[in-house]
PAPA-457742 format. One line per 10 residues: number of its first residue (from 0); for each residue x, y, z of C-alpha. Coordinates in Angstrom, 2 decimals. Example, Ala and Ser with C-alpha at 12.3 -4.5 7.8 and 13.67 -1.06 7.14 Angstrom:
! residues 2
0) 12.30:-4.50:7.80  13.67:-1.06:7.14 .
***
This chain:
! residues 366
0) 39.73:31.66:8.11  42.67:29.87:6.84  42.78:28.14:2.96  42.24:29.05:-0.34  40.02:31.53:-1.36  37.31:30.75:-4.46  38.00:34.20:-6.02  40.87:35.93:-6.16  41.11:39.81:-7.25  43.95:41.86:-8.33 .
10) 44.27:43.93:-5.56  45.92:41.26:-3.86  49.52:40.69:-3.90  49.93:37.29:-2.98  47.75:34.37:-2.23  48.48:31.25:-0.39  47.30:27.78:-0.81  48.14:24.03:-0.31  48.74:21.65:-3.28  49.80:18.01:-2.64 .
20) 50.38:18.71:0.86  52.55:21.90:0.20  52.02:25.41:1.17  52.67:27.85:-1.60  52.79:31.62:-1.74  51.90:32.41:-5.53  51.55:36.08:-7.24  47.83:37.04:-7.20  47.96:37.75:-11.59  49.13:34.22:-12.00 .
30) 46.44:32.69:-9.42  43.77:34.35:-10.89  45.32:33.20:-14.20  43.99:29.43:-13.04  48.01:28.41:-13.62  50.63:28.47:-10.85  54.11:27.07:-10.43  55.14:25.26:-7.56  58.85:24.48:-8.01  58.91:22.17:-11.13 .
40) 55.40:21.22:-10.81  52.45:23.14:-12.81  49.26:23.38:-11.35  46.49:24.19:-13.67  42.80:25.55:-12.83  42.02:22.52:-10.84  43.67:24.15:-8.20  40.44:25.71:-7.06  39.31:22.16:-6.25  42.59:20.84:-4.58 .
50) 43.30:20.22:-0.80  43.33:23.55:1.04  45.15:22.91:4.44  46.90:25.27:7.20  49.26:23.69:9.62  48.59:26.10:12.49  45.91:26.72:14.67  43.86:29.52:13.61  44.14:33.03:15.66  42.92:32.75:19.20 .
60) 42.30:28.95:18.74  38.62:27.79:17.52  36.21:28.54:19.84  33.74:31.22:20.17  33.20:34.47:22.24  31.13:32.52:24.35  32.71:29.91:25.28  35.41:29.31:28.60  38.48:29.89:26.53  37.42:33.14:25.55 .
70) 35.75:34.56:29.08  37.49:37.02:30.87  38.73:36.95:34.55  40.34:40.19:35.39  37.46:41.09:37.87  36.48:37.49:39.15  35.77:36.35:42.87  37.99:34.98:44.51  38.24:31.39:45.69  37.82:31.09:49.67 .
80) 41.57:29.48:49.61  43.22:30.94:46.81  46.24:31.53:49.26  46.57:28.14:50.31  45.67:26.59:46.17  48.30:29.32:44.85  50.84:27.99:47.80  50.56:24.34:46.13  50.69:25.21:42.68  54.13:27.57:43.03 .
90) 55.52:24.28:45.25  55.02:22.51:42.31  56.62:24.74:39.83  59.68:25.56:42.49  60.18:22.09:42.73  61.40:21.02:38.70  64.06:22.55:36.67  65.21:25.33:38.78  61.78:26.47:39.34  61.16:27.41:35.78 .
100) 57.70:26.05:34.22  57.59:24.16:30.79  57.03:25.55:27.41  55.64:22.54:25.46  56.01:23.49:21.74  58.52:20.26:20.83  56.93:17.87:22.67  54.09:17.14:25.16  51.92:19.80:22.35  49.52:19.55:19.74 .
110) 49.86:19.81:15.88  47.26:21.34:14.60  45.81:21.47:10.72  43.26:23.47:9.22  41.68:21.14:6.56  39.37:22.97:3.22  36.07:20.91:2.55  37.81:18.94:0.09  40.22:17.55:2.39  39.56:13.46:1.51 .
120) 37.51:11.72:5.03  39.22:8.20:6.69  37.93:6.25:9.26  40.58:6.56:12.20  40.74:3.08:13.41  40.75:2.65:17.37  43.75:1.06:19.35  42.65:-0.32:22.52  45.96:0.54:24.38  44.13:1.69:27.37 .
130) 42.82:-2.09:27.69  38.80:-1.32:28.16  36.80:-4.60:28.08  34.31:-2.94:25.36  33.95:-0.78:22.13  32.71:2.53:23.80  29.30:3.65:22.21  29.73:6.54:19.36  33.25:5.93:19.12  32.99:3.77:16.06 .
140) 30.75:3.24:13.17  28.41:6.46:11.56  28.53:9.04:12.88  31.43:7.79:15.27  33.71:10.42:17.04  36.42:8.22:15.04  34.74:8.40:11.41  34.68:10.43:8.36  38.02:12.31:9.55  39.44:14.96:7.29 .
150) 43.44:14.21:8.03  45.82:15.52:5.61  47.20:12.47:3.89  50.83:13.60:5.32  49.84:15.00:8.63  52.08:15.02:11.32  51.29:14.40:14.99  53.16:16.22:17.79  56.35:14.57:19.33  56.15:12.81:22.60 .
160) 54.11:10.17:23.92  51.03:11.51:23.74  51.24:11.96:19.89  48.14:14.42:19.83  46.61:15.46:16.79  44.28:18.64:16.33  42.09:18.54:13.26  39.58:21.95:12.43  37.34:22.23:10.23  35.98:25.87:9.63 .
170) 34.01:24.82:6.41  31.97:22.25:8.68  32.54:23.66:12.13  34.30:20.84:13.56  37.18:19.91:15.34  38.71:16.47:16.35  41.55:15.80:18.93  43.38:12.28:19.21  45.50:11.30:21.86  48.64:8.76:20.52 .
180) 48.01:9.67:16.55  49.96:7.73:14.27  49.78:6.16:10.71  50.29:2.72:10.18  50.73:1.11:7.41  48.64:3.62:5.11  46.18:3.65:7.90  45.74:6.42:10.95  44.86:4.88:14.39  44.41:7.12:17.47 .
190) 44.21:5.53:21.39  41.62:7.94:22.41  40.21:11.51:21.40  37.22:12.49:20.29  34.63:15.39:17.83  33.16:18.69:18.51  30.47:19.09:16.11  29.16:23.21:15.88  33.12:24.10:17.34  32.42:28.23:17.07 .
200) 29.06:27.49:19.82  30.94:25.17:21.84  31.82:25.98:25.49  35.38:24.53:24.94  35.18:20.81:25.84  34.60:17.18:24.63  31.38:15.62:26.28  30.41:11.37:26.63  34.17:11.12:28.00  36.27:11.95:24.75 .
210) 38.74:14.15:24.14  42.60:14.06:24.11  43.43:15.50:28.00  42.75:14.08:30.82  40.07:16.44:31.62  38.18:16.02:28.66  38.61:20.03:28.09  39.86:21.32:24.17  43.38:20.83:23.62  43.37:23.26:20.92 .
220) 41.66:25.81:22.97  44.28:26.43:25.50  47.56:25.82:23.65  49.94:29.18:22.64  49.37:29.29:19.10  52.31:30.24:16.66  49.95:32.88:15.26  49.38:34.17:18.68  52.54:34.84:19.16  53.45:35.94:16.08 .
230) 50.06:38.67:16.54  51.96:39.93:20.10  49.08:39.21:21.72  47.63:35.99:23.11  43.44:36.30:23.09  42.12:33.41:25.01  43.00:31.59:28.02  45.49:29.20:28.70  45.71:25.37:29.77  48.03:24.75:32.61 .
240) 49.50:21.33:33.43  50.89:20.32:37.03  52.16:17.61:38.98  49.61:16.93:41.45  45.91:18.02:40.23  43.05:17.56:42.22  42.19:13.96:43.04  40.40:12.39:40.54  36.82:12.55:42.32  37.19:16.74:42.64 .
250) 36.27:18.12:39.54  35.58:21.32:39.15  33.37:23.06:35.37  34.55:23.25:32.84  36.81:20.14:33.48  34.53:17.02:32.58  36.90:14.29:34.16  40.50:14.39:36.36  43.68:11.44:36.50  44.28:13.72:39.68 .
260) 45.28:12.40:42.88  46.15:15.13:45.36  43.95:14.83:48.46  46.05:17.43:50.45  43.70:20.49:51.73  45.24:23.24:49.03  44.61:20.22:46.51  43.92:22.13:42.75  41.58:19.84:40.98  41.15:19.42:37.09 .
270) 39.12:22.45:35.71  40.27:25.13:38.38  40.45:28.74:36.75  43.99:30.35:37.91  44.92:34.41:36.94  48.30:36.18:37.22  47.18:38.99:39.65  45.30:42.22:37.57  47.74:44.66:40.16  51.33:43.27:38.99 .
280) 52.98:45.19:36.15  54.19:42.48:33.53  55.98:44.74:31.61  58.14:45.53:34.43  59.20:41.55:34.91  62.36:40.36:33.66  60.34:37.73:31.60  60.99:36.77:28.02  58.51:38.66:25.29  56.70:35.23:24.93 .
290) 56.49:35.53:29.37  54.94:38.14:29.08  52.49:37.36:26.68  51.06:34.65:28.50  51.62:36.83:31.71  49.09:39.57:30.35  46.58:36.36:28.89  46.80:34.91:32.33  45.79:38.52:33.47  42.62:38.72:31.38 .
300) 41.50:35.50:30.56  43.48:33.21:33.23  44.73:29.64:32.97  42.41:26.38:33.54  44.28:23.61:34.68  43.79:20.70:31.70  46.09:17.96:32.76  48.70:16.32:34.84  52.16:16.47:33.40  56.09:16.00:34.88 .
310) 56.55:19.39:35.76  53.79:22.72:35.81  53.79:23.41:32.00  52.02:25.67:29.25  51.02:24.05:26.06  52.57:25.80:22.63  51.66:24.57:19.50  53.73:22.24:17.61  55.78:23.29:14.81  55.76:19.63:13.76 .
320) 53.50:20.47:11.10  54.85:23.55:9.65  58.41:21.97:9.92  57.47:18.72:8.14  56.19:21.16:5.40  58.81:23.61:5.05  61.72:22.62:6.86  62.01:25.52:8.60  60.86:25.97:12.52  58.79:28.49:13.07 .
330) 58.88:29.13:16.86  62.63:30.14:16.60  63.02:33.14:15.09  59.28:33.90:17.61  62.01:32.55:20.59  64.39:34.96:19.99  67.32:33.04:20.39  66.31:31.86:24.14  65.71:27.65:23.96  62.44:26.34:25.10 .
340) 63.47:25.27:28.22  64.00:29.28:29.31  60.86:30.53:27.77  59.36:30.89:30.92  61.98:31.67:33.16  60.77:34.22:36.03  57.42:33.54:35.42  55.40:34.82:39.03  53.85:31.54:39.96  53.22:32.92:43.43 .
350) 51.23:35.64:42.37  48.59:34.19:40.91  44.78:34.08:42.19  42.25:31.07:42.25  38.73:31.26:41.06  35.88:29.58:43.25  35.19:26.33:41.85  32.81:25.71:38.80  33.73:29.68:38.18  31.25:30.84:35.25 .
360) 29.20:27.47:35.07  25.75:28.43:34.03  23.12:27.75:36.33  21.27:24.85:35.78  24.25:22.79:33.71  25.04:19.41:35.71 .
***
C-alpha cells in the first residue's frame, strides 16, 4: 500500500513520502537517519508522524478479489439480446466524434488520494444543489457519510462539472467519493457522494443511495488508473459511460440506481456487464498501447456501464492531483504523444458481448 513506511532498512535505495503536501523521493541512509531535505526545508524525525498521502489510485483500484470489479467474464453467458444491446451501444459510440469513444483523464474523471492515518479528519459540509426538501438520514452528523473525512488540506478535485473527489484509506479500510468537491473559503463542501466502510470486502458499490455516479456503483473501482497503465496491464474491470442508458426504472446488479431514459427494446440499463469478445486478437488491432489495454481488461473482466455521459466514454484517472503536486502530467509521457481525444481511436465497439442481467448477483441479495 501506498505512504510512508514506519521502518526503513538499508537495503533500500530510496523511499518516498509526503511532507506538507509534497511528495519526496529521499536516499534510504538519510531517511533512516530521522533527517531529510526537501528543497530548502529540513525535516527532522517527526517525519515518521507527518501526513503520508499518494495522489493516485492504488494498483487495480481498492476493492477486493471478491468483489464485481475484480470478477472475471471471459467465459460468461450470454445475454438473450446481446446482438440487439451491442447494436445500441456501437450507435452510440458511431454517432460522437468520428466514432471514437472518450478517454476521461482531464475532465469528466476522478482524483484520487491515498491518505496515512494521520491525515487530519473535516466535516465535509453538504450543498443542497440538487434542491431535496430534507437532510437525508446518515448523511450528516456522527457517523455521517459526510463526517470525519481525511482530505489532504490541498487536495485537488478533478476538472469538469462533476468535480469528483476519491478519498482511500488503506490504514482504516475506507473510501469516500464526492460528486461537485470544492473548498470554500477554508472549508470543503461536496453536492452528493458518499463512504464505504470495510472497502477490501466490499462488492464495489455505495448502498442507502450515495455515491458519486449515477448508479451508485464505485467510481474509483472502474476508472484506468495511472498505475495501471504505467504496470501494462489493467486488472479489474472497467466503467463505461453512454448516451442513452437504460431507463431509469431498469436496473440491472450491481448498479443500485439509473438517470437512464432509453425505453427502446435494445435499451442498456445502468449496471449491464459488457466484454470485448474472448475470440478477437487485440494485439492485432491498430489501437493505441493504452486501446489495447483496456481491450484485453474488457476481455477478462468486461465493462459495467456506471453512468450517462455526452458521448460513450472510459473513465482515466485524473492527473489533477499529481500535477498540482509536481507540475508535471503524468499521463503524457503514458500517451505517447497521441492527445486524449485519440486514445481510443479504433476501439471494436461492435464486437462486444452483453451479460444477462444481474450477471453474478448472489442468490438471495435484493
Amino acid at each position: 500500500m501506498p505512504g510512508f513506511p514506519r521502518r526503513l532498512t538499508a537495503a533500500l535505495a530510496t523511499a518516498t513520502l509526503a511532507v506538507a503536501g509534497l511528495v519526496v523521493t529521499v536516499d534510504a541512509a538519510a531517511a533512516s537517519s530521522g533527517s531529510v531535505v526537501a528543497g530548502k526545508r529540513s525535516v527532522g524525525r517527526a517525519v515518521g508522524a507527518t501526513l503520508s498521502t499518494d495522489r493516485t489510485s492504488p494498483l487495480g483500484s481498492p476493492f477486493g478479489a471478491s468483489s464485481v470489479w475484480k470478477q472475471q467474464v471471459r467465459t460468461a453467458p450470454l445475454h438473450a439480446n446481446s446482438a440487439g444491446m451491442v447494436a445500441n451501444v456501437a450507435s452510440q459510440a458511431a454517432k460522437y466524434y468520428g466514432g471514437i469513444a472518450a478517454f476521461n483523464a482531464y475532465r469528466y474523471s476522478t482524483s484520487v488520494y491515498t491518505v496515512g492515518p494521520q491525515t487530519p479528519r473535516v466535516d465535509v459540509r453538504w450543498e443542497n444543489c440538487q434542491r431535496k426538501n430534507h437532510t437525508p438520514a446518515g448523511l450528516l452528523g456522527a457517523g455521517g457519510q459526510f463526517s470525519q473525512v481525511p482530505v489532504p488540506a490541498d487536495a485537488v478535485p478533478a476538472a469538469g462539472t462533476d468535480g469528483e473527489l476519491t478519498i482511500y484509506s488503506p490504514a482504516t479500510d475506507q473510501l469516500w467519493e464526492f460528486w461537485q468537491a470544492k473548498r470554500v473559503n477554508g472549508s470543503w463542501q461536496a453536492c452528493w457522494g458518499g463512504r464505504i466502510d470495510a472497502v477490501s470486502q466490499n462488492p464495489g458499490y455505495f448502498a442507502g443511495g450515495f455515491g458519486a455516479s449515477a448508479s451508485g456503483m464505485a467510481v474509483v473501482g472502474g476508472t484506468i488508473g495511472i498505475k495501471d497503465v504505467q504496470s501494462g496491464s489493467i486488472e479489474h474491470a472497467l466503467a463505461l459511460a453512454i448516451p442513452a442508458p437504460g431507463n431509469w426504472d431498469k436496473v440491472s446488479w450491481p448498479a443500485q440506481r439509473s438517470d437512464g431514459f432509453d425505453k427502446s427494446p435494445n435499451a442498456v440499463p445502468e449496471g449491464t456487464r459488457l466484454r470485448l469478445d474472448p475470440t478477437v486478437d487485440v494485439d492485432r488491432l491498430k489501437l493505441t498501447p493504452i486501446a489495447k489495454m483496456v481491450a484485453k481488461a474488457a476481455q477478462k473482466y468486461g465493462f459495467i456501464v456506471t453512468d450517462k455521459a455526452g458521448c460513450v466514454a472510459v473513465t482515466a484517472e485524473s492527473p489533477a492531483a499529481v500535477i498540482a503536486a509536481t507540475g508535471k502530467d503524468p499521463w503524457k509521457p503514458l500517451m505517447g504523444g497521441v492527445p486524449d481525444y485519440k486514445i481510443m481511436e479504433g476501439f471494436p465497439w461492435d464486437r462486444l458481448q452483453a451479460l444477462p442481467a444481474h450477471h453474478g448477483k448472489p442468490a438471495g441479495l435484493r
